[in-house]
TORPA-182326 format. One record per residue: residue in three letters; residue number from 1; x, y, z of N, C-alpha, C in turn. Coordinates in steps of 0.02 Angstrom, whole numbers. Layout:
<rec><res>ALA</res><n>NUM</n><n_u>X</n_u><n_v>Y</n_v><n_w>Z</n_w><ca_u>X</ca_u><ca_v>Y</ca_v><ca_w>Z</ca_w><c_u>X</c_u><c_v>Y</c_v><c_w>Z</c_w></rec>
...
END
This chain:
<rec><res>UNK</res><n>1</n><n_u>41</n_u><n_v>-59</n_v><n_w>0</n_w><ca_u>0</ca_u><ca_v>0</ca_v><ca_w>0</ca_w><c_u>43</c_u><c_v>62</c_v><c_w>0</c_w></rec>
<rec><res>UNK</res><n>2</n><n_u>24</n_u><n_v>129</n_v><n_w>6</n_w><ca_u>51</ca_u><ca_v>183</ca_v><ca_w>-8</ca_w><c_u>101</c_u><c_v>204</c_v><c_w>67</c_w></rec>
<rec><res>UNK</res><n>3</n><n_u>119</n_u><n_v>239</n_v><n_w>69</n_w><ca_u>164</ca_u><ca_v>261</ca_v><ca_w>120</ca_w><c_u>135</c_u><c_v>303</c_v><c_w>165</c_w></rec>
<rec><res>UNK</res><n>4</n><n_u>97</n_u><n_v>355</n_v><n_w>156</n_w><ca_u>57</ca_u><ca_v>413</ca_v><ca_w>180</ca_w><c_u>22</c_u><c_v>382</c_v><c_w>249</c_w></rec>
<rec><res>UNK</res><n>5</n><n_u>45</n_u><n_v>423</n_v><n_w>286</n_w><ca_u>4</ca_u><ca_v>381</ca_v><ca_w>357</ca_w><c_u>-86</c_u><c_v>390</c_v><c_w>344</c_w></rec>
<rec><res>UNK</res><n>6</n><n_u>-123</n_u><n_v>347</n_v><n_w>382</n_w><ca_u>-170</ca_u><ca_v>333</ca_v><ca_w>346</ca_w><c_u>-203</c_u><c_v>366</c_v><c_w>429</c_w></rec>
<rec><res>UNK</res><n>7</n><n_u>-259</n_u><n_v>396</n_v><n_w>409</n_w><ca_u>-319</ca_u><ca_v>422</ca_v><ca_w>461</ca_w><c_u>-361</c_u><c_v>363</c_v><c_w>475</c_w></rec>
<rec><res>UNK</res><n>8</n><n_u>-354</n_u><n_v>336</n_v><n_w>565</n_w><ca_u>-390</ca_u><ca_v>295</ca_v><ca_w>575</ca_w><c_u>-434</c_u><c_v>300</c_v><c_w>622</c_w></rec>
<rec><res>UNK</res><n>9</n><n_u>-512</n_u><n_v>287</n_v><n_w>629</n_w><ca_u>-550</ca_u><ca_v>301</ca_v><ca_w>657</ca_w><c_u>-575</c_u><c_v>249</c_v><c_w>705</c_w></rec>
<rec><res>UNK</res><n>10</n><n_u>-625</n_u><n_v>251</n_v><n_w>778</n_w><ca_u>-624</ca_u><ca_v>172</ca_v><ca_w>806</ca_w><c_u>-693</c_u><c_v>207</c_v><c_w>797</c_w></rec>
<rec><res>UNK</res><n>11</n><n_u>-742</n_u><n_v>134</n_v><n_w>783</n_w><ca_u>-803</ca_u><ca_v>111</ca_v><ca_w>773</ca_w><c_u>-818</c_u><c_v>55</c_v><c_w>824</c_w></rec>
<rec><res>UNK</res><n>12</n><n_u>-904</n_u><n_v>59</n_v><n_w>821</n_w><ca_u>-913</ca_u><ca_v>-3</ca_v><ca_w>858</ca_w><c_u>-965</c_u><c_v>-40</c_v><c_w>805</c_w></rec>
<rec><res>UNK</res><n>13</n><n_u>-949</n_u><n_v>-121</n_v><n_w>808</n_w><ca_u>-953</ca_u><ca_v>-177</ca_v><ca_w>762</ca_w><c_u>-1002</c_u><c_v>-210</c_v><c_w>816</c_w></rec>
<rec><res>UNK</res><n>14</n><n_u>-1030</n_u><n_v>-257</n_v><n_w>777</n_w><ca_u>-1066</ca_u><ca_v>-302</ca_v><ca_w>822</ca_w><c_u>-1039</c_u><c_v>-384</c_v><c_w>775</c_w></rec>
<rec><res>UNK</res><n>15</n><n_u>-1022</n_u><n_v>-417</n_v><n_w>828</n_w><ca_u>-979</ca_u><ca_v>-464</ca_v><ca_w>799</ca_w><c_u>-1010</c_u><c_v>-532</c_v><c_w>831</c_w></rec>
<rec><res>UNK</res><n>16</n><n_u>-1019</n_u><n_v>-595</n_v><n_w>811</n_w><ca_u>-1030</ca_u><ca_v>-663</ca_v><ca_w>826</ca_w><c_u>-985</c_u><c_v>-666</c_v><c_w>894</c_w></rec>
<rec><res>UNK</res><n>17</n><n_u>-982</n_u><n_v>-683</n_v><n_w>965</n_w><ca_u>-962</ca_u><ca_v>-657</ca_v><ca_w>1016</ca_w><c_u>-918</c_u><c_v>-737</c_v><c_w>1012</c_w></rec>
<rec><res>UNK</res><n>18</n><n_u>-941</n_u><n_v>-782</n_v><n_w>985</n_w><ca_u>-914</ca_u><ca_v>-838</ca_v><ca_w>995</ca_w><c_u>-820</c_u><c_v>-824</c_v><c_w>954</c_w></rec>
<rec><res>UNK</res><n>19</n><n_u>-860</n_u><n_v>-816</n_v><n_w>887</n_w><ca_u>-804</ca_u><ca_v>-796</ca_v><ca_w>841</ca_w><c_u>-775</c_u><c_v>-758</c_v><c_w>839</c_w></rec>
<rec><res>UNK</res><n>20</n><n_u>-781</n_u><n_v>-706</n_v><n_w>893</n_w><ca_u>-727</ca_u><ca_v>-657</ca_v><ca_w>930</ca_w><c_u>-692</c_u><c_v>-695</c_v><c_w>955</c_w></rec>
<rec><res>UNK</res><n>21</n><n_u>-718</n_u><n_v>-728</n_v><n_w>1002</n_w><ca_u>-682</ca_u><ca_v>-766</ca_v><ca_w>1066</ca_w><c_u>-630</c_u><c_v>-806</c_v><c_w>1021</c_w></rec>
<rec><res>UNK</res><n>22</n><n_u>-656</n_u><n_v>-855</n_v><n_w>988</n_w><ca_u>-593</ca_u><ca_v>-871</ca_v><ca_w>969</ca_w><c_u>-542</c_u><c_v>-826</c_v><c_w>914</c_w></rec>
<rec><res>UNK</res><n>23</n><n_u>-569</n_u><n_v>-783</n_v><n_w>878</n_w><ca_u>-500</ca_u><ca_v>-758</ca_v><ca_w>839</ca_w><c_u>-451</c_u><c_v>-721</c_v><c_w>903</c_w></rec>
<rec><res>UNK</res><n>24</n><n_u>-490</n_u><n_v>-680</n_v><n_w>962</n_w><ca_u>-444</ca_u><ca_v>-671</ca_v><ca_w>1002</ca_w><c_u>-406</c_u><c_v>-725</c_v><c_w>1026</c_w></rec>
<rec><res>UNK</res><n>25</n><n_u>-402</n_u><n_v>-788</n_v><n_w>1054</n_w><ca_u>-383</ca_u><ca_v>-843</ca_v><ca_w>1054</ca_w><c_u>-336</c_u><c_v>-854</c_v><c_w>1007</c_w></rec>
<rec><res>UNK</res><n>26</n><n_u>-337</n_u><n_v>-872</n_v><n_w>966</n_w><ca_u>-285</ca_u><ca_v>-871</ca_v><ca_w>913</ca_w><c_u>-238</c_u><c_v>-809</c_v><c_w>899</c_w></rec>
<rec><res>UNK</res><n>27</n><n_u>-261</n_u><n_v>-753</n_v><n_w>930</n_w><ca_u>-205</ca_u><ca_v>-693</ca_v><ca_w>924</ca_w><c_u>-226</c_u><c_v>-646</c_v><c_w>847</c_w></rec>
<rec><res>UNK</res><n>28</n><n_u>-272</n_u><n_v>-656</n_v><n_w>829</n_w><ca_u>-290</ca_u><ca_v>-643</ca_v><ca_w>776</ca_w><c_u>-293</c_u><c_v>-533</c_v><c_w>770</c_w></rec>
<rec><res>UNK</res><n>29</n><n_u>-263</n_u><n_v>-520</n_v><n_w>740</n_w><ca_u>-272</ca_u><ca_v>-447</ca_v><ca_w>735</ca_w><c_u>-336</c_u><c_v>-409</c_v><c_w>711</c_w></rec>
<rec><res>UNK</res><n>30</n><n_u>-403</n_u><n_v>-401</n_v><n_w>737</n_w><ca_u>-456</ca_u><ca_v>-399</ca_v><ca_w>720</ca_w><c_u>-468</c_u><c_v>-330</c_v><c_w>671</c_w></rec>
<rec><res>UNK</res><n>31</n><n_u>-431</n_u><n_v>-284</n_v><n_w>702</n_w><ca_u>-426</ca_u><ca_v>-234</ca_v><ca_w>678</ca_w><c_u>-373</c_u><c_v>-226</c_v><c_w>585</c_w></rec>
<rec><res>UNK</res><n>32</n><n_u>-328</n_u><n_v>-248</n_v><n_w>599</n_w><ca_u>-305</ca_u><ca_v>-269</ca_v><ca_w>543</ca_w><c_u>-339</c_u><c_v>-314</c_v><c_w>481</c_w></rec>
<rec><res>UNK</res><n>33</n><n_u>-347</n_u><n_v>-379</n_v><n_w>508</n_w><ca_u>-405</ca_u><ca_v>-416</ca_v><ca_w>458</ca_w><c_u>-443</c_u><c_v>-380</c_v><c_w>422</c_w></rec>
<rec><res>UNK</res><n>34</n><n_u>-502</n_u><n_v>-349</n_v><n_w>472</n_w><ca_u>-559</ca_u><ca_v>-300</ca_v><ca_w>472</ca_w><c_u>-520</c_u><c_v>-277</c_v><c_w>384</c_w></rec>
<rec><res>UNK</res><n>35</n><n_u>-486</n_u><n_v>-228</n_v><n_w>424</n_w><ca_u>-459</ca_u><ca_v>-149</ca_v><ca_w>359</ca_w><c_u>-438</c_u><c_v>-191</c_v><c_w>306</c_w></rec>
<rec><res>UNK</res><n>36</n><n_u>-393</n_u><n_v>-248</n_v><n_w>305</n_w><ca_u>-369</ca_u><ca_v>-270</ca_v><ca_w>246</ca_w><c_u>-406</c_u><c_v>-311</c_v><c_w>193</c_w></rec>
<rec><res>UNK</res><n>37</n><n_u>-459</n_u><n_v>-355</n_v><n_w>242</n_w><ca_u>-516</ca_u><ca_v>-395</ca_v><ca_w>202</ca_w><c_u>-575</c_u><c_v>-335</c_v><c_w>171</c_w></rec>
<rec><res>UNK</res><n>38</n><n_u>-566</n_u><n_v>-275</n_v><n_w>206</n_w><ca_u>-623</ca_u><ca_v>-230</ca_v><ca_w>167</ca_w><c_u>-598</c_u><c_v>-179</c_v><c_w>114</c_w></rec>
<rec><res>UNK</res><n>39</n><n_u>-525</n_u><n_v>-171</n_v><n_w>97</n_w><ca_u>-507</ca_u><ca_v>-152</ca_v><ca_w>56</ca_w><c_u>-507</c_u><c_v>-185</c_v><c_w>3</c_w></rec>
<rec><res>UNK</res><n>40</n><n_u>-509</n_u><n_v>-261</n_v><n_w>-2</n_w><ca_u>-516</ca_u><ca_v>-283</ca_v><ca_w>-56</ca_w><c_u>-581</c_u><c_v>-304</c_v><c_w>-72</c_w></rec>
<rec><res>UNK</res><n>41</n><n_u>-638</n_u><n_v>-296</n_v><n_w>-19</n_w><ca_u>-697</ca_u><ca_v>-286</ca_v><ca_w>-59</ca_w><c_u>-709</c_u><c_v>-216</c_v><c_w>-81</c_w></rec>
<rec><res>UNK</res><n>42</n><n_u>-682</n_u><n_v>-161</n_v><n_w>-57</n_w><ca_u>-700</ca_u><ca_v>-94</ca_v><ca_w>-86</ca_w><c_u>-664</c_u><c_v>-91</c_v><c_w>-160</c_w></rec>
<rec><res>UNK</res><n>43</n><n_u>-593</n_u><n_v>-115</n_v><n_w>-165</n_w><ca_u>-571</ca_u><ca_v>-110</ca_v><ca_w>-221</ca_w><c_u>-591</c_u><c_v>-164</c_v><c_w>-298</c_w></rec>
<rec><res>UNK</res><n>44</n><n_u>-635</n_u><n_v>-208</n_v><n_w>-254</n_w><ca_u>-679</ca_u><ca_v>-261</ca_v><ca_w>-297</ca_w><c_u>-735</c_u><c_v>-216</c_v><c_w>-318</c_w></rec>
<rec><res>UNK</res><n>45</n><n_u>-767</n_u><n_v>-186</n_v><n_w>-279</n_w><ca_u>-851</ca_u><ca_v>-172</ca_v><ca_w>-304</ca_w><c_u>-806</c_u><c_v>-88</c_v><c_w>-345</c_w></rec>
<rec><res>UNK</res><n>46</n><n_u>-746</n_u><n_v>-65</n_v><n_w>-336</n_w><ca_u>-738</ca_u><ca_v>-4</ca_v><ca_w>-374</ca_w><c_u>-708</c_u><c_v>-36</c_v><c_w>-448</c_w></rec>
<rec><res>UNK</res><n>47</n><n_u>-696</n_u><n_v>-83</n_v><n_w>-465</n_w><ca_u>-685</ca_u><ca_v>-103</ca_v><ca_w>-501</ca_w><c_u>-748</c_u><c_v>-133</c_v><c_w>-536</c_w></rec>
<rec><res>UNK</res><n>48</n><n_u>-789</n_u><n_v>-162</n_v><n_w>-517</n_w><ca_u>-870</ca_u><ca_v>-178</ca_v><ca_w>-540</ca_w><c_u>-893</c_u><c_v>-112</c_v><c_w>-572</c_w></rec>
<rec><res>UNK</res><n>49</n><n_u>-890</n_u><n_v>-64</n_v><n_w>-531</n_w><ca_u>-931</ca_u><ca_v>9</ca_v><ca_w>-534</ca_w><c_u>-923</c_u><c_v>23</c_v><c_w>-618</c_w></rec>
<rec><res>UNK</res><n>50</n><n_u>-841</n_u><n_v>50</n_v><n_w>-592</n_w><ca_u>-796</ca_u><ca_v>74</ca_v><ca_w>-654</ca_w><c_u>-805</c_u><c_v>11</c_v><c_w>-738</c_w></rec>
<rec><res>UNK</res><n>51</n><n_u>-818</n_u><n_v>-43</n_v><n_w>-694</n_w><ca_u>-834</ca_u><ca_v>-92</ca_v><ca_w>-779</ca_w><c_u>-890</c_u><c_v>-75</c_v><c_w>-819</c_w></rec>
<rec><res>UNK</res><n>52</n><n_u>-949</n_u><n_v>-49</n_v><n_w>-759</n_w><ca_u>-1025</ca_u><ca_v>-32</ca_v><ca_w>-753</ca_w><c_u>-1029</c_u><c_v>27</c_v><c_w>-800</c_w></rec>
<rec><res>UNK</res><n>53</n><n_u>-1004</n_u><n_v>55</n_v><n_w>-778</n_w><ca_u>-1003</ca_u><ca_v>142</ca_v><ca_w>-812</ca_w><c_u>-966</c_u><c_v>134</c_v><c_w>-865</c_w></rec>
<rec><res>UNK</res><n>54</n><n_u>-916</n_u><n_v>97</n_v><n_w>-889</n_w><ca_u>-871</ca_u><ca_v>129</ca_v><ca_w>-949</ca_w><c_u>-901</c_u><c_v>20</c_v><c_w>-1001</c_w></rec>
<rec><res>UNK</res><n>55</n><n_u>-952</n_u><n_v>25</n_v><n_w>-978</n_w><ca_u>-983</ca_u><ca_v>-53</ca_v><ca_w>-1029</ca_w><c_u>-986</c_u><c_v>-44</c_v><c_w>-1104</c_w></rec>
<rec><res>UNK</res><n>56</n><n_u>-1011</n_u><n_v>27</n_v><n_w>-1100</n_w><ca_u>-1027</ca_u><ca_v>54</ca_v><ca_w>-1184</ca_w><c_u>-944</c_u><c_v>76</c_v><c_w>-1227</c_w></rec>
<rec><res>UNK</res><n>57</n><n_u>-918</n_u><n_v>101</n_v><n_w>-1173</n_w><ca_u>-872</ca_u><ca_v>136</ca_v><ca_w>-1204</ca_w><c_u>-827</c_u><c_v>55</c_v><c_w>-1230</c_w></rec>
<rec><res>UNK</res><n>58</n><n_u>-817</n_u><n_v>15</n_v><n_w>-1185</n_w><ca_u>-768</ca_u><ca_v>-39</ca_v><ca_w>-1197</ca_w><c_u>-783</c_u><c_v>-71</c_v><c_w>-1260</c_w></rec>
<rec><res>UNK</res><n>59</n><n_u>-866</n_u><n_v>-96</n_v><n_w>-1252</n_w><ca_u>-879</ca_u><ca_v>-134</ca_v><ca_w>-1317</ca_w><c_u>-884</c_u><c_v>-74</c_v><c_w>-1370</c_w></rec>
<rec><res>UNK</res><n>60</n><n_u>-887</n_u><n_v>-20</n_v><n_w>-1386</n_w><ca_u>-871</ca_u><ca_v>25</ca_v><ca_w>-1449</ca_w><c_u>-782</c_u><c_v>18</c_v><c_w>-1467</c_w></rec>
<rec><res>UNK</res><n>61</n><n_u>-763</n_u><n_v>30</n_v><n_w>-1423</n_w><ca_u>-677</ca_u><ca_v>28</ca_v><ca_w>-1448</ca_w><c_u>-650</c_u><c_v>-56</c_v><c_w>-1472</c_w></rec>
<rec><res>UNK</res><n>62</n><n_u>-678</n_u><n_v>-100</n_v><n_w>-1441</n_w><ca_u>-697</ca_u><ca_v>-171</ca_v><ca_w>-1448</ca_w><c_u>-717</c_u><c_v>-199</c_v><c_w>-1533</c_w></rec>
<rec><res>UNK</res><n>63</n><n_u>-782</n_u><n_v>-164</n_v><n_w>-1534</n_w><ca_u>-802</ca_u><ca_v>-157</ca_v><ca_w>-1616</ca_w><c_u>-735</c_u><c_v>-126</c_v><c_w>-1660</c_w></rec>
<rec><res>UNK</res><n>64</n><n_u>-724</n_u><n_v>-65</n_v><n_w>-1641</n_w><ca_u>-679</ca_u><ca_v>-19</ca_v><ca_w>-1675</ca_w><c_u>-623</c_u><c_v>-62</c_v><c_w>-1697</c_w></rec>
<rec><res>UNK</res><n>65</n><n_u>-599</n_u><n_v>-112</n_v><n_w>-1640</n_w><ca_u>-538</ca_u><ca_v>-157</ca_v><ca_w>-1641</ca_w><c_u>-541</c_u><c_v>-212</c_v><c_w>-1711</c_w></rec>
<rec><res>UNK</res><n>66</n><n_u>-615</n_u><n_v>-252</n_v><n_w>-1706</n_w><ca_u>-633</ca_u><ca_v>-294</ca_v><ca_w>-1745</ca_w><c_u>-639</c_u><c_v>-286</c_v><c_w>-1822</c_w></rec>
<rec><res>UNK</res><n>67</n><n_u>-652</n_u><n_v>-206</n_v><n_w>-1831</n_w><ca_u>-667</ca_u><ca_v>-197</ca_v><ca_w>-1900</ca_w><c_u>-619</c_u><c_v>-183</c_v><c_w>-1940</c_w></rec>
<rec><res>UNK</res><n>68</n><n_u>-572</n_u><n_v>-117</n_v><n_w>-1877</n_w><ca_u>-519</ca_u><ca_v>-77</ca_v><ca_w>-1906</ca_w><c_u>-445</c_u><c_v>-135</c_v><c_w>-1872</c_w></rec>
<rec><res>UNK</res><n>69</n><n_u>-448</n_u><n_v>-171</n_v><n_w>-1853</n_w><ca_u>-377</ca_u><ca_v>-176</ca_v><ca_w>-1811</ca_w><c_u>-339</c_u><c_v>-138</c_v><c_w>-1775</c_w></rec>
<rec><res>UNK</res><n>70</n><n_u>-292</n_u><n_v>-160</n_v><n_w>-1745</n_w><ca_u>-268</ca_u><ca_v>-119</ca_v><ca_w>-1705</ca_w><c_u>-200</c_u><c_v>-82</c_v><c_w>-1728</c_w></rec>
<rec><res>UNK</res><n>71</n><n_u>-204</n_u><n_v>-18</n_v><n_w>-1718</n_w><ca_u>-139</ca_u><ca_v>24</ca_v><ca_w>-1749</ca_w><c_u>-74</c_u><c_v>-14</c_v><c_w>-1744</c_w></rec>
<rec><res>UNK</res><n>72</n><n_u>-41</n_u><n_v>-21</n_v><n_w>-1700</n_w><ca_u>7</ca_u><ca_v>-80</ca_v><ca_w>-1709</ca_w><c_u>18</c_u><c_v>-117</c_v><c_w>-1761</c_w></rec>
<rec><res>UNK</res><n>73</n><n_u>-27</n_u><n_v>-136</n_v><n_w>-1763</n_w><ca_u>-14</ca_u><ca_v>-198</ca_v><ca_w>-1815</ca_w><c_u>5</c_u><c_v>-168</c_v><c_w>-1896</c_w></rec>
<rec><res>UNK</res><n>74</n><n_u>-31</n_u><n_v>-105</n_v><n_w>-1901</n_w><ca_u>-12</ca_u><ca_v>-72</ca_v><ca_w>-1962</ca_w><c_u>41</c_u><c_v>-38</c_v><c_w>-1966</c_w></rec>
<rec><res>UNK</res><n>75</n><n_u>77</n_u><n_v>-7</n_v><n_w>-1901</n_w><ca_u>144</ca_u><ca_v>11</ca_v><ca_w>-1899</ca_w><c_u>211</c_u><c_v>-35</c_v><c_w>-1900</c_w></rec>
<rec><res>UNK</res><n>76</n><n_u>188</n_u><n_v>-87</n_v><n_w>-1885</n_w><ca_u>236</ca_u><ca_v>-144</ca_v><ca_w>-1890</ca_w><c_u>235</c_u><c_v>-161</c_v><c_w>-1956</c_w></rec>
<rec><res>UNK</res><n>77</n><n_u>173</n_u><n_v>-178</n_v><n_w>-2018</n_w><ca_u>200</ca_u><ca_v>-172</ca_v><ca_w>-2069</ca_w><c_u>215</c_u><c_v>-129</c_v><c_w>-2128</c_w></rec>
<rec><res>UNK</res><n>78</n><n_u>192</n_u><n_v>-96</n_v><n_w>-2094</n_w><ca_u>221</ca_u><ca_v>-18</ca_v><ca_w>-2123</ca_w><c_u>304</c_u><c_v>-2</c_v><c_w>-2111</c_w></rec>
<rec><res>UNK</res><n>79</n><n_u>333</n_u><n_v>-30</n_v><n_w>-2043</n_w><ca_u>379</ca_u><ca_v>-24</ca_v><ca_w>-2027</ca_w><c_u>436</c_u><c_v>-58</c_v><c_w>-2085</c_w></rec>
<rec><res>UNK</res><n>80</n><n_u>384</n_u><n_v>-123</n_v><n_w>-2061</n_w><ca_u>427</ca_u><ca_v>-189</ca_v><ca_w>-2115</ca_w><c_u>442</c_u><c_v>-166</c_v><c_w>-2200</c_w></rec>
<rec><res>UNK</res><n>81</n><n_u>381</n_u><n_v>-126</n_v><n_w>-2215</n_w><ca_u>385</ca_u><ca_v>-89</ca_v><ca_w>-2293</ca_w><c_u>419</c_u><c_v>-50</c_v><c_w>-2291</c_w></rec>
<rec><res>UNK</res><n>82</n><n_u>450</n_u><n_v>-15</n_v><n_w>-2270</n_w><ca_u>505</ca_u><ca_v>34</ca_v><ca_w>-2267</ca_w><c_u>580</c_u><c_v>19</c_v><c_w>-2271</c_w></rec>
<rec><res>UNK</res><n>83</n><n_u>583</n_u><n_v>-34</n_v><n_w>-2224</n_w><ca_u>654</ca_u><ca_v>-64</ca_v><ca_w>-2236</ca_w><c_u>677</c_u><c_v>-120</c_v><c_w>-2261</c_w></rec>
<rec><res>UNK</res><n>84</n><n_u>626</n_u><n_v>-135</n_v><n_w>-2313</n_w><ca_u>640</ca_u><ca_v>-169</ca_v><ca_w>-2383</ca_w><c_u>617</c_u><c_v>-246</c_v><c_w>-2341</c_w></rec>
<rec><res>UNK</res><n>85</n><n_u>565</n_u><n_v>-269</n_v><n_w>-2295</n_w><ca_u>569</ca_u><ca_v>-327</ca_v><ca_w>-2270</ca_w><c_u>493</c_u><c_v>-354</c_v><c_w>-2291</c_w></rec>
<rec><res>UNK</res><n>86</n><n_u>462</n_u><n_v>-324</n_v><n_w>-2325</n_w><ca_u>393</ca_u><ca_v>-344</ca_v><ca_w>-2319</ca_w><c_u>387</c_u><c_v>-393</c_v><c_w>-2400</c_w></rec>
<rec><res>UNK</res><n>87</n><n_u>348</n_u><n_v>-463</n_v><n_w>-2400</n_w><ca_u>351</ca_u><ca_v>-506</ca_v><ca_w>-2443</ca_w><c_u>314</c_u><c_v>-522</c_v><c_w>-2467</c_w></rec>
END
């Protein structure tokens, strides 16, 4: 993760009292877990969002790919026609 000290706030959770008991038992860092297992659902559903919103744009450039190809590929033999390699 980034370096920047991070602003942390304490909340109160309501938690399975059993399944407290034991992750404390095991030494388990609740607070840590917590932040790290919910960053990767926040950075899951921002990644859903962002697929959500840009759906149209992907499959248009998608099409664009299929009809026209992709620039690359025409500079490479364009490249190749230039320096006497193309057959």
């Amino acid at each position: 993760m980034s370096e920047r000290p991070v602003k942390k706030r304490a909340v109160n959770l309501f938690v399975d009292a059993e399944l407290l008991d034991e992750a404390r038992r095991m030494r388990i860092d609740i607070s840590e877990t917590l932040e790290r297992r919910l960053r990767t659902i926040v950075r899951a559903e921002q990644e859903k969002r962002w697929l959500d919103e840009n759906r149209d744009a992907i499959a248009s450039i998608n099409m664009f790919i299929r009809r026209h190809g992709l620039l690359t590929g025409r500079l490479r033999s364009h490249s190749a026609w230039l320096s006497g390699r193309h057959a």
